[in-house]
N, CA, C and O atoms as a printed pandas DataFrame, in Angstrom:
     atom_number atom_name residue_name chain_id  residue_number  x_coord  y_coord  z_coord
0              1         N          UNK        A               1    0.825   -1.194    0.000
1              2        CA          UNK        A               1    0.000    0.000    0.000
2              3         C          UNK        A               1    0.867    1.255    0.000
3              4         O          UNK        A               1    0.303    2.258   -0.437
4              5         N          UNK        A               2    2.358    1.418    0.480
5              6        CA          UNK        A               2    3.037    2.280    0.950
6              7         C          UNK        A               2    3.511    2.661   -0.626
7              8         O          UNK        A               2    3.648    3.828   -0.993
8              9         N          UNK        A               3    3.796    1.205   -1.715
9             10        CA          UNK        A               3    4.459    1.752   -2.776
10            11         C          UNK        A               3    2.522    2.302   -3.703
11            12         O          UNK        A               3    2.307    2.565   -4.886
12            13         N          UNK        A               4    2.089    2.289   -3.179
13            14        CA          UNK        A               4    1.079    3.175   -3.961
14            15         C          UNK        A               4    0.777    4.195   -3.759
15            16         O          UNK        A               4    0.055    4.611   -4.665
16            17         N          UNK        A               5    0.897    4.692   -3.220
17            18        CA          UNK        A               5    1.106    6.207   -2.054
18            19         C          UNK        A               5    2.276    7.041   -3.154
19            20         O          UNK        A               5    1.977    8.081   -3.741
20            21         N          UNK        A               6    3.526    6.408   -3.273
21            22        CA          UNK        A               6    4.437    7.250   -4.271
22            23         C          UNK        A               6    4.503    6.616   -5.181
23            24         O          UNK        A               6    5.673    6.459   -5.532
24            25         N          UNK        A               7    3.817    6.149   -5.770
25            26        CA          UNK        A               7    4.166    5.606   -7.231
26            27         C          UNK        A               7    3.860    7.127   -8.575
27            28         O          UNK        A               7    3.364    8.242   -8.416
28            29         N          UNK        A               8    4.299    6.597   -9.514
29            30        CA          UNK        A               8    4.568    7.940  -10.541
30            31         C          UNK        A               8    3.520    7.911  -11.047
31            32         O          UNK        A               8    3.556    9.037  -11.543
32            33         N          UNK        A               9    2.449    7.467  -11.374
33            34        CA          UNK        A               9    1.022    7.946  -11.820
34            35         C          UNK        A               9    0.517    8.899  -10.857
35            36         O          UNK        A               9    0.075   10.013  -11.139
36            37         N          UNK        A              10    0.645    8.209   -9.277
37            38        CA          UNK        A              10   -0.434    9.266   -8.249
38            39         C          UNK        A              10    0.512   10.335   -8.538
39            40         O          UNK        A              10   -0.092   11.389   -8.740
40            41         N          UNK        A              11    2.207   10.482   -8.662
41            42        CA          UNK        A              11    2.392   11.686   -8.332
42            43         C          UNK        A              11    2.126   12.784   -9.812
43            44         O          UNK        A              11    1.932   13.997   -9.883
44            45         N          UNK        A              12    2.201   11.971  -10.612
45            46        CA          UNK        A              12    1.658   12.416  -11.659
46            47         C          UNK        A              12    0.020   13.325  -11.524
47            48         O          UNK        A              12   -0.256   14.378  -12.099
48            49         N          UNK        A              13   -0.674   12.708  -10.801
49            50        CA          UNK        A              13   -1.705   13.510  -10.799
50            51         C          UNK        A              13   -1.782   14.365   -9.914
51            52         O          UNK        A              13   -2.651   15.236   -9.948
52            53         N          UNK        A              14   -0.696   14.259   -8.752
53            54        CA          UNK        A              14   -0.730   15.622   -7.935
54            55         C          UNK        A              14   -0.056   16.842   -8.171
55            56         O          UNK        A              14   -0.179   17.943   -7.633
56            57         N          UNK        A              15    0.734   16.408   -9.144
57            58        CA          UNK        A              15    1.501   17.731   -9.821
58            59         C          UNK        A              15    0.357   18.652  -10.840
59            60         O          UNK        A              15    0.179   19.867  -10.913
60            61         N          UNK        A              16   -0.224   17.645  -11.475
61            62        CA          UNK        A              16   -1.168   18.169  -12.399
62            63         C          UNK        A              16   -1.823   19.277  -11.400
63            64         O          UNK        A              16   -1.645   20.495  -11.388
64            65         N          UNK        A              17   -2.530   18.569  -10.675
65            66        CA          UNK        A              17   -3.533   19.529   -9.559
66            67         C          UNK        A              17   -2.816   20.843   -9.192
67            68         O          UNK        A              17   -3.056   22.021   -9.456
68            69         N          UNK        A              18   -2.184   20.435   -8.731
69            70        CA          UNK        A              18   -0.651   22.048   -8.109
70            71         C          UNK        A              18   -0.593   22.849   -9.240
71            72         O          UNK        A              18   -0.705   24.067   -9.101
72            73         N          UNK        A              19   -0.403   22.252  -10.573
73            74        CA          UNK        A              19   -0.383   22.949  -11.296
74            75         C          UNK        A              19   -1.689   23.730  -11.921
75            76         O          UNK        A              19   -1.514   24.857  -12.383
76            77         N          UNK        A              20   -2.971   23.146  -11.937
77            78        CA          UNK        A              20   -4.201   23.600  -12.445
78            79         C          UNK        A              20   -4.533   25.266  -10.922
79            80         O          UNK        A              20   -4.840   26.458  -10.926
80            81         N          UNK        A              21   -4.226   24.296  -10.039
81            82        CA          UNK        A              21   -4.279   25.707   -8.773
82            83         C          UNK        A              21   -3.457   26.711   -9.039
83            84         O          UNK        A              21   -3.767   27.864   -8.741
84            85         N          UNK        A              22   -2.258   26.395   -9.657
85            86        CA          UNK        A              22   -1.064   27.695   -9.459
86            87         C          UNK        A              22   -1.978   28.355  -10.872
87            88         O          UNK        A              22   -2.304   29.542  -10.903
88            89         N          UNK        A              23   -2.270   27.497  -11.855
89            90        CA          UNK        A              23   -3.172   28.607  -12.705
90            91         C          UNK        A              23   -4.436   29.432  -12.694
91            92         O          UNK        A              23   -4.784   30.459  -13.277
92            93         N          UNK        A              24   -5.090   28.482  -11.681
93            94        CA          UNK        A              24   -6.208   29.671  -10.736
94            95         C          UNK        A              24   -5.618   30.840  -10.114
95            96         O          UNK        A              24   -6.344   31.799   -9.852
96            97         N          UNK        A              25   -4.509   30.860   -9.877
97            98        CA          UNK        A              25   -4.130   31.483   -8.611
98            99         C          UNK        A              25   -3.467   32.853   -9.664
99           100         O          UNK        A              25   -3.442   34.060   -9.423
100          101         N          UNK        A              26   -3.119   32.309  -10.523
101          102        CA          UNK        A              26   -2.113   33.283  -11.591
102          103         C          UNK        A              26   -3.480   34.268  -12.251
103          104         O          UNK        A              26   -3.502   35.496  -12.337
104          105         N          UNK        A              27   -4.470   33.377  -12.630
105          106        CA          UNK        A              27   -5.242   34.173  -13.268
106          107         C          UNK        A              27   -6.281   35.536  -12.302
107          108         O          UNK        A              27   -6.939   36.565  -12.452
108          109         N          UNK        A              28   -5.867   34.732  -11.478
109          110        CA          UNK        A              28   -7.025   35.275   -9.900
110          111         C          UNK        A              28   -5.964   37.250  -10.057
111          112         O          UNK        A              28   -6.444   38.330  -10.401
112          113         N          UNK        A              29   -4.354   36.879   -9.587
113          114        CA          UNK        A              29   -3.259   37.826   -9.424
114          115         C          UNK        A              29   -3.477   38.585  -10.715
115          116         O          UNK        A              29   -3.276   39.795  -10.819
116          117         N          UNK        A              30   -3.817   37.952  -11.502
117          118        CA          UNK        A              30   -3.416   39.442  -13.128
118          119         C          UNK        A              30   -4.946   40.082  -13.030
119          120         O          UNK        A              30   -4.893   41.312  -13.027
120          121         N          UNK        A              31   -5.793   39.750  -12.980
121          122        CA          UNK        A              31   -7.095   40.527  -12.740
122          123         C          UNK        A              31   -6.829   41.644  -11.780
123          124         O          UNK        A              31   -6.969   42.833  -12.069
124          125         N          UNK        A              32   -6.534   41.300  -10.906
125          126        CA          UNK        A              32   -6.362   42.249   -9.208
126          127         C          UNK        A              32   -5.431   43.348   -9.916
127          128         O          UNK        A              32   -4.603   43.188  -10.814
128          129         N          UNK        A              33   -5.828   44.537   -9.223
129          130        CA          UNK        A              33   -5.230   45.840   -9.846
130          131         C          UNK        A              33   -4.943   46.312   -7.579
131          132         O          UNK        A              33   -5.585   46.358   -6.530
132          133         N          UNK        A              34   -3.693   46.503   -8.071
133          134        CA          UNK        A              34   -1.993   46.440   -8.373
134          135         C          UNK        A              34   -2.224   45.513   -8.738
135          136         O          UNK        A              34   -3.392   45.129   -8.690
136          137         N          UNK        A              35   -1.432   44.883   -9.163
137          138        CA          UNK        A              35   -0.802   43.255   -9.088
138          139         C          UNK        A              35    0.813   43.172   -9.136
139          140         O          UNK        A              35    1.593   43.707   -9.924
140          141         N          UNK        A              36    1.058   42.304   -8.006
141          142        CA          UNK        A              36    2.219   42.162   -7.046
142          143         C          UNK        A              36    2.580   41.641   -7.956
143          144         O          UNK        A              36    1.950   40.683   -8.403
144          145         N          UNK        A              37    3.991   42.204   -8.678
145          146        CA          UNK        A              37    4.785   41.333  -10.089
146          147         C          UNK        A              37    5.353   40.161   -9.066
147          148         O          UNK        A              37    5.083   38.971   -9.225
148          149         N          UNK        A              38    6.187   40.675   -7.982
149          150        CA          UNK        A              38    6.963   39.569   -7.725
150          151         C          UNK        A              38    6.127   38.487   -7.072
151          152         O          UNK        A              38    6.708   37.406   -7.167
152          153         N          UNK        A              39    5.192   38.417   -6.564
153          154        CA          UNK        A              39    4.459   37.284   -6.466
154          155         C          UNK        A              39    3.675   36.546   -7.718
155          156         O          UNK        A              39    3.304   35.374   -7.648
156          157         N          UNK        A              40    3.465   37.422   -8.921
157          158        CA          UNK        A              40    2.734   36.677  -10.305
158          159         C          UNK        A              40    4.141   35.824  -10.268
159          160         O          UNK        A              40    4.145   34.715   -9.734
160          161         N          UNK        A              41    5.423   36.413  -10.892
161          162        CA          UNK        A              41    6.544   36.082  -11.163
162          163         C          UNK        A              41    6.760   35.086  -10.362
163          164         O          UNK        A              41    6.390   34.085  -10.976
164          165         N          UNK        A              42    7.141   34.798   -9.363
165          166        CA          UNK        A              42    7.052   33.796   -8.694
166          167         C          UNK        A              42    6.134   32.248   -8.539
167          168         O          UNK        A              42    6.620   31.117   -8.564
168          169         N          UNK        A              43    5.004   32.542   -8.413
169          170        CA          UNK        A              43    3.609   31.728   -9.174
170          171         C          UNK        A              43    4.302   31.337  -10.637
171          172         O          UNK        A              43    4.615   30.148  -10.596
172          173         N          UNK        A              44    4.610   31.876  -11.781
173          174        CA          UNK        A              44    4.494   31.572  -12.597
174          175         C          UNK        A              44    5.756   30.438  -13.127
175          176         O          UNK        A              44    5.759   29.568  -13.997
176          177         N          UNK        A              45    6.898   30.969  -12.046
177          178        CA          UNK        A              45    8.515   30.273  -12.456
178          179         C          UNK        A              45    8.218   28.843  -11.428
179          180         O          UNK        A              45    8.951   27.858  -11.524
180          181         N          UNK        A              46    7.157   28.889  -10.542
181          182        CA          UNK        A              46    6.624   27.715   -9.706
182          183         C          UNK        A              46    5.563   27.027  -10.927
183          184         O          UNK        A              46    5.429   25.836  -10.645
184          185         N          UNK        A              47    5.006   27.274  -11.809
185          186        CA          UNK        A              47    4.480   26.664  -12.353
186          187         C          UNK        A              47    4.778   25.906  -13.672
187          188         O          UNK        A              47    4.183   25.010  -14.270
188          189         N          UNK        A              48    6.321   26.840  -13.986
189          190        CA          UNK        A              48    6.618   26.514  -14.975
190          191         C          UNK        A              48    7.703   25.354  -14.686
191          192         O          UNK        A              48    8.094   24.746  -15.682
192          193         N          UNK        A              49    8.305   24.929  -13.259
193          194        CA          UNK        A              49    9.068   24.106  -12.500
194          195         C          UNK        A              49    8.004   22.764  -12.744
195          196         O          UNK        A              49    8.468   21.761  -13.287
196          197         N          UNK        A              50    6.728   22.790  -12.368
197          198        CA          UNK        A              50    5.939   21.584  -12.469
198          199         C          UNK        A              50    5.399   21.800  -13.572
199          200         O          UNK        A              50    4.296   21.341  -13.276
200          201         N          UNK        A              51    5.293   22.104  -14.526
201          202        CA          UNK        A              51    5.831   21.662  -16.098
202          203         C          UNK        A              51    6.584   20.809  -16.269
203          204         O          UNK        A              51    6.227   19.651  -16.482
204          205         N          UNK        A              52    7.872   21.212  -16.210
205          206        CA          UNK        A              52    9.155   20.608  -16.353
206          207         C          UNK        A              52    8.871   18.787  -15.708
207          208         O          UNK        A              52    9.080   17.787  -16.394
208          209         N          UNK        A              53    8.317   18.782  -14.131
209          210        CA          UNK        A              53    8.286   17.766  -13.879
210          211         C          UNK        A              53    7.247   17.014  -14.063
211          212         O          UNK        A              53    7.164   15.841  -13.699
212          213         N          UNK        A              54    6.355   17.679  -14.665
213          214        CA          UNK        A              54    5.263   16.640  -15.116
214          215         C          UNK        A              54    5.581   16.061  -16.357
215          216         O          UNK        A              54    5.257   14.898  -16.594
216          217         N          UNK        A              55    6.414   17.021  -17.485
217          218        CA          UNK        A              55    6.839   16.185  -18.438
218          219         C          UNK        A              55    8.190   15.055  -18.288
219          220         O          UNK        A              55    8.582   14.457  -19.289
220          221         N          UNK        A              56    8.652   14.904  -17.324
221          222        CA          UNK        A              56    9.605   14.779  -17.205
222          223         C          UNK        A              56    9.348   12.933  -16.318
223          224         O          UNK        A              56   10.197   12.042  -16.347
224          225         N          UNK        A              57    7.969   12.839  -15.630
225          226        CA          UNK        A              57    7.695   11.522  -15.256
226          227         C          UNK        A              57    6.888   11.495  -16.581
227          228         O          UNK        A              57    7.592   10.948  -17.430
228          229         N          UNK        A              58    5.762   11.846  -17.064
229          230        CA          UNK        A              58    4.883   11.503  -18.650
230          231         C          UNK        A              58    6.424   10.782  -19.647
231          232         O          UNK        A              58    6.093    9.737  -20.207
232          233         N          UNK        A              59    7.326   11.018  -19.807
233          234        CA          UNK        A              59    8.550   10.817  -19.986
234          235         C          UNK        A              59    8.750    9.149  -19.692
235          236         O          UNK        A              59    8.619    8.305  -20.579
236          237         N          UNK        A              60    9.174    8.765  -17.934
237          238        CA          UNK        A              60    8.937    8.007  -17.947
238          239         C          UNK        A              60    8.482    6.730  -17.767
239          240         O          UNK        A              60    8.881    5.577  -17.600
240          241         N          UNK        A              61    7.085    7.657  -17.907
241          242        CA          UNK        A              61    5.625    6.454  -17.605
242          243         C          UNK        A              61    5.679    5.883  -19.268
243          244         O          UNK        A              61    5.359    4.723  -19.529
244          245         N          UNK        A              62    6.052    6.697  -20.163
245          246        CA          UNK        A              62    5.712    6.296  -21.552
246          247         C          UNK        A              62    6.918    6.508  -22.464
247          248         O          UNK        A              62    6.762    7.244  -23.438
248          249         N          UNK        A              63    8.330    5.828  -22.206
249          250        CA          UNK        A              63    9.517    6.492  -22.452
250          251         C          UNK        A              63    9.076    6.664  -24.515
251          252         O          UNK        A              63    7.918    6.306  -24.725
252          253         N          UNK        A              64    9.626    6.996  -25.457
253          254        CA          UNK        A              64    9.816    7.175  -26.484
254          255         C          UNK        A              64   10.314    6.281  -27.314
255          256         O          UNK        A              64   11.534    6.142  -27.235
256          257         N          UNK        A              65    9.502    5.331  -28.441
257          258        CA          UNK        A              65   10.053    4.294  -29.134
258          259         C          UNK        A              65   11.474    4.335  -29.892
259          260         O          UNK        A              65   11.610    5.315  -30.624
260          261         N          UNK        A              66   12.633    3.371  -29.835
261          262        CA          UNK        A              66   13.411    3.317  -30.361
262          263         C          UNK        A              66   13.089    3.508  -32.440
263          264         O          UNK        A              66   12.272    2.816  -33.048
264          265         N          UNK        A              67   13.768    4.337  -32.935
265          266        CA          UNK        A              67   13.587    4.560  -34.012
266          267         C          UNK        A              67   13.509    2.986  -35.452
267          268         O          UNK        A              67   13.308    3.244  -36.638
């Protein structure tokens, strides 16, 4: 049960989530007048980090066929 807890699908879908929130959260910040650059900026280099690692297990849950 413990290796299902971290296995790379669940974490696969919790990055997704983090990431669908950090885009609520981004879109919520650019509406709002001020809007705090260094916190969009921040939000956004955090979202673009779980990018990176969501493609990066999609990678290899489904590595790329030899040519």
């Amino acid at each position: 049960m413990n290796d299902n807890l971290h296995s790379l699908p669940r974490r696969l879908i919790e990055l997704r989530m983090e990431h669908a929130d950090l885009d609520s959260l981004i879109d919520q910040a650019s509406e709002e007048r001020p809007a705090d650059e260094l916190v969009l900026r921040r939000l956004k280099k955090r979202r673009l980090l779980l990018r990176d690692q969501i493609c990066q297990i999609e990678a290899e849950l489904d590595p790329p066929e030899p040519a």
